[in-house]
Every structure is written in C-alpha cells, then in structure tokens.
C-alpha positions in Angstrom: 15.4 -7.5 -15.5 14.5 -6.9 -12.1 18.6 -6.6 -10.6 18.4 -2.9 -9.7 15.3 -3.3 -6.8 16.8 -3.7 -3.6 13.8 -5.5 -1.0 14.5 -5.2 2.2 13.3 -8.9 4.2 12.0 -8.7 8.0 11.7 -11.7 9.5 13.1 -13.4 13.1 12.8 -17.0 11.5 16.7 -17.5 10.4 15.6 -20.2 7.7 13.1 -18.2 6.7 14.5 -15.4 5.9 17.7 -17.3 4.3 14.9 -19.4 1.8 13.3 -15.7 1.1 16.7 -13.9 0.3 18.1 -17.1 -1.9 14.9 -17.1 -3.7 14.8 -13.4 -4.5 18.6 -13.1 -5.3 17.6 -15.7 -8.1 15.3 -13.5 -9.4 17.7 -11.0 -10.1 16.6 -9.1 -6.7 19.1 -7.4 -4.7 18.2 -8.8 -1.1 19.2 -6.8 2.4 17.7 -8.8 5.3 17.5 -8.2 9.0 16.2 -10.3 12.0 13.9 -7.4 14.3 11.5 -4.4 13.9 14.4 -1.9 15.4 17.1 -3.1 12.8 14.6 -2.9 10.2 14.0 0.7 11.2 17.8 1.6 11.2 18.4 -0.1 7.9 15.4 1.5 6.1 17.4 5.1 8.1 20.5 4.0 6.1 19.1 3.5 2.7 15.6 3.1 1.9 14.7 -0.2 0.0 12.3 -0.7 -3.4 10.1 -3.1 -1.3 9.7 -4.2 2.3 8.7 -7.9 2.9 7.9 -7.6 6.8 6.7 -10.0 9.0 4.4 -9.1 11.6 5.1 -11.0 14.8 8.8 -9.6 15.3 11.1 -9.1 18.2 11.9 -5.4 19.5 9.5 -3.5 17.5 6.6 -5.0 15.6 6.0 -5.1 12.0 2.9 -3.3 12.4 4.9 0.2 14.2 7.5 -0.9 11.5 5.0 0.1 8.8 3.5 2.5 10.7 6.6 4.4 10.8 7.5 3.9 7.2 4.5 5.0 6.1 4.9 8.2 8.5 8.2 9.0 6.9 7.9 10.9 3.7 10.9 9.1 2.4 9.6 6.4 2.8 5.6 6.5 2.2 5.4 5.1 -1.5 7.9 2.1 -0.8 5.3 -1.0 -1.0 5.0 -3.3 1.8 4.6 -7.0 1.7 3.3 -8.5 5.0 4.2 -11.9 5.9 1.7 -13.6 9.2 0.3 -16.3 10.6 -2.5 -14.1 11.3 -5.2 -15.5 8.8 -8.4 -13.8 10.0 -10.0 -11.2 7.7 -9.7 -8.3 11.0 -6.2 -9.4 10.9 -6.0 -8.5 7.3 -8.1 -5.5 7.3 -5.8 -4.1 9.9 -2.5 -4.8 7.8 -3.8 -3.2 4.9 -4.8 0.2 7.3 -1.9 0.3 8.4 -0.4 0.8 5.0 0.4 -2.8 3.6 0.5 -3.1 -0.3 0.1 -7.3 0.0 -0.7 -9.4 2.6 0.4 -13.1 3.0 -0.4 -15.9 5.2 2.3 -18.3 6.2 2.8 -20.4 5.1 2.6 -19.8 2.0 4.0 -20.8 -1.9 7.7 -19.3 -3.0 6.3 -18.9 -6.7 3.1 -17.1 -5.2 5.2 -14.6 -3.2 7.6 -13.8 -5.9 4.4 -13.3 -8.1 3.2 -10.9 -5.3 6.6 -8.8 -5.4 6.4 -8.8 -9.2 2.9 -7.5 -9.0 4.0 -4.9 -6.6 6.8 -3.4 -8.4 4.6 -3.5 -11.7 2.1 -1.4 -9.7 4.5 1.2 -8.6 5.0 2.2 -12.1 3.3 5.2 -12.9 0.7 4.7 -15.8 1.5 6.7 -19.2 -2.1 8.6 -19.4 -2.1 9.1 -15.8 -1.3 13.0 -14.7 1.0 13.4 -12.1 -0.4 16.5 -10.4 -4.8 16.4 -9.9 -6.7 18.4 -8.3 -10.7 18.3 -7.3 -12.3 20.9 -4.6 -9.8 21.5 -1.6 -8.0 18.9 -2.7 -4.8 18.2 -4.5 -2.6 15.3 -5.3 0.9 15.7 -6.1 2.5 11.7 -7.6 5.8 13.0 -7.9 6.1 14.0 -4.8 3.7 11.7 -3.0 1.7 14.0 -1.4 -1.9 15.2 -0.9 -3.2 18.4 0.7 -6.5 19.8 1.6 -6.8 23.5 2.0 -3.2 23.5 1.5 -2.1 21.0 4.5 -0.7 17.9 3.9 -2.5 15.4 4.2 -0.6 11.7 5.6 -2.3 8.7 3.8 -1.1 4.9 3.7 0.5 3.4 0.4 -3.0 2.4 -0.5 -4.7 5.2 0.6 -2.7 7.3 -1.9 -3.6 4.5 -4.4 -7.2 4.9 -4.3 -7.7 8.4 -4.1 -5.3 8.8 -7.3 -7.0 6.2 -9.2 -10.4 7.4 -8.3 -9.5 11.3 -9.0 -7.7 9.8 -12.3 -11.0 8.4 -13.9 -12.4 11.7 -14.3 -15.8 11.3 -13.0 -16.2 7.9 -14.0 -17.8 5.3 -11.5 -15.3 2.3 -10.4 -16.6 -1.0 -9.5 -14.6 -2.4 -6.1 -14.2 -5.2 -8.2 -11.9 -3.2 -10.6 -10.7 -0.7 -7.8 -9.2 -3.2 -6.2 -7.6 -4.8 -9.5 -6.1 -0.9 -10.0 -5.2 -0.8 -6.5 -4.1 -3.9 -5.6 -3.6 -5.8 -8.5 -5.4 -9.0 -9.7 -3.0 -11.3 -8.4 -4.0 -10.7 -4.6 -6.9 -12.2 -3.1 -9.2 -9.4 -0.7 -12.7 -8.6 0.0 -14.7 -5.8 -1.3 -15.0 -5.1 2.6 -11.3 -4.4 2.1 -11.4 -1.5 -0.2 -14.3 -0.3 2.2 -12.2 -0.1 4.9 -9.5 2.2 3.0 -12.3 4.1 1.6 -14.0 4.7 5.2 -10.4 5.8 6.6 -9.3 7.6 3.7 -12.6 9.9 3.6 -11.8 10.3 7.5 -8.1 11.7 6.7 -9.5 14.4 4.0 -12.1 15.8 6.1 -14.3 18.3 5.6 -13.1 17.1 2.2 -14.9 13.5 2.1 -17.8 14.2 0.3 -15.6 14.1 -3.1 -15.7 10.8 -2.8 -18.9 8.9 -3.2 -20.6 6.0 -2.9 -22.8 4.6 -6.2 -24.6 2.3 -3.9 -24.6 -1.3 -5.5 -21.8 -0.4 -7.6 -18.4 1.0 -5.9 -17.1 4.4 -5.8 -16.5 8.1 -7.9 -14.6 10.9 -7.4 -16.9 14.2 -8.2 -17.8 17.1 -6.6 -20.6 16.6 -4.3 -23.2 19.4 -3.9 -23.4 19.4 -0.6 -23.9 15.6 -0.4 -21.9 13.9 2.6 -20.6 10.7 1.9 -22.4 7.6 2.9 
C-alpha cells in the first residue's frame, strides 16, 4: 500500500490538522505535522517528506515562502505540494501553482476529495515506463533523475510543474499536446484548473529558459509542442 510515503501537514488550525493526520494515517500514510511556516522549514531540513500538504495563511513564515523555498532547494524541488486556502479566486490559484504547487484546494473542502488529490499526486510522481530519463532539444537538456534542466550548460531553477510540462512536452517527440490533455499529464484528471492555468506555467517557464523559449510553441487554437523553432519566437 501507500505505508512507506511520509506527508508532511502545515497547518495552524489544531483540529485541522489533527482530522488531516487521523485521516491519512488510515490510509496507510505516515503523517509528520507541524503548526507554522518556520517549523515547516526545519522539519523539511531534518528529513524531507514524499508530499507537503501546506496551508497558505500561516504564522511565522507563509506557505507561499514555504514553497518557494522548497522549490529552491534541490532536495527538495520534485516533492509535490498540496495547497490548502481559503483563497478561492482564480489569481489566487494561478499564483499557487507559480509558485510551485502540484494541487490546489479550497477549504473547506471534502476528506475523500483530498485523499483522492494525494493519491493522484503520488501516482504522478512515478516516472512513466516509455519515458527517457535524460532529453535533450537545442540548448537544452533535461536530466529526471536528477531533476534538473540546463540551457547552455547552466542550470536552470523551474517549479514542480514547470519541470512537469517541459518533460512532458520534450517527451512527445514533436507531437502537438492539447491543454486539455497537458494538463491531464501534468496535473492529473482529478484536479479541476483552467487552460489559463497551464498558460501561465507555459508563459513563466519559456521566461526561465531564455534565449531558449522558442522550443516551445504555441499551435494556436490547439495547445503546445516542443520542436526546434527556426528562428520563430514564441507567441
């Protein structure tokens, strides 16, 4: 089952977080928990967890320079983050997501839906059979074992999601991806976002690679490629 993934819950409400950590420990989870954004930090210092469920509205540091920071740490880059908010507009969303979230949830919200949502994560941190580990287009070159990108040879920091897309989109070899089912490869089916969302990552992730960008490329009407572009700058 599930009993060797530890998650790691950040969240000030003391009920809360009890009703989250009883409810994954039945699961099968292992369940650390911790009450502000600085002991989340030190925790994550002491051993880094499977999966971080992280509310946003914390005491002493925020969840958002929480993930910020985790996503800054190579040690810590590929470990999905599940955002818990009262924050329900789609800005508020958008921002989570940039700033490296793998889910996004509004409270309050359904036990059975999170627990669906941390099932789906870990399911999409498995790396796929037919996918290669180490791709390369252009300047650039992906590295999934490691976790790490580079263009012209310097590393290259990119979000959980970030990372996703471009290793999905250099995966398909060529092959145009619908935002519909970028976001299904990405994000998984179970979680509910805009196209706008995928957008967003595309718009910073072109921004991060540079002189790079044009690699990836819009099919207007339809989503997104990975090819080499001619000399065409992205749209």
């Amino acid at each position: 089952m599930t009993a060797t993934k530890t998650i790691l819950v950040v969240e000030d409400e003391a009920d809360l977080r009890d009703l989250l950590s009883y409810n994954l420990q039945k699961e099968g989870y292992l369940c650390r928990c911790v009450p502000d954004g600085a002991s989340a930090l030190s925790e994550v210092r002491r051993q880094a967890p499977d999966l971080v469920i992280l509310d946003r509205m914390l005491p002493k540091r925020s969840g958002d320079e929480v993930a910020l920071a985790l996503q800054r740490d190579p040690l810590t880059a590929g470990v999905p983050i599940i955002m818990l908010t009262a924050k329900v507009e789609e800005a508020d969303q958008l921002v989570g997501f940039a700033i490296g979230a793998a889910d996004y949830i509004t409270k309050p919200f359904s036990m059975k839906l999170l627990l669906a949502r941390v099932a789906a994560a870990f399911r999409r941190g498995q790396p796929a059979a037919a996918m290669p580990a180490q791709m390369a287009g252009g300047p650039i070159r992906l590295d999934a074992d490691r976790y790490e990108v580079t263009v012209h040879d310097a590393v290259v920091p990119l979000t959980t999601t970030e990372f996703r897309i471009l290793k999905t989109l250099m995966s398909a070899n060529g092959r145009v991806l619908d935002r519909g089912k970028l976001i299904d490869l990405v994000l998984g089916s179970a979680v509910a976002v805009t196209d706008r969302t995928i957008d967003v990552h595309i718009a910073a992730l072109r921004k991060k690679l540079g002189d790079a960008a044009g690699w990836i490329q819009t099919v207007r009407g339809v989503g997104y490629t990975f090819r080499e572009p001619h000399d065409r700058p992205p749209e």
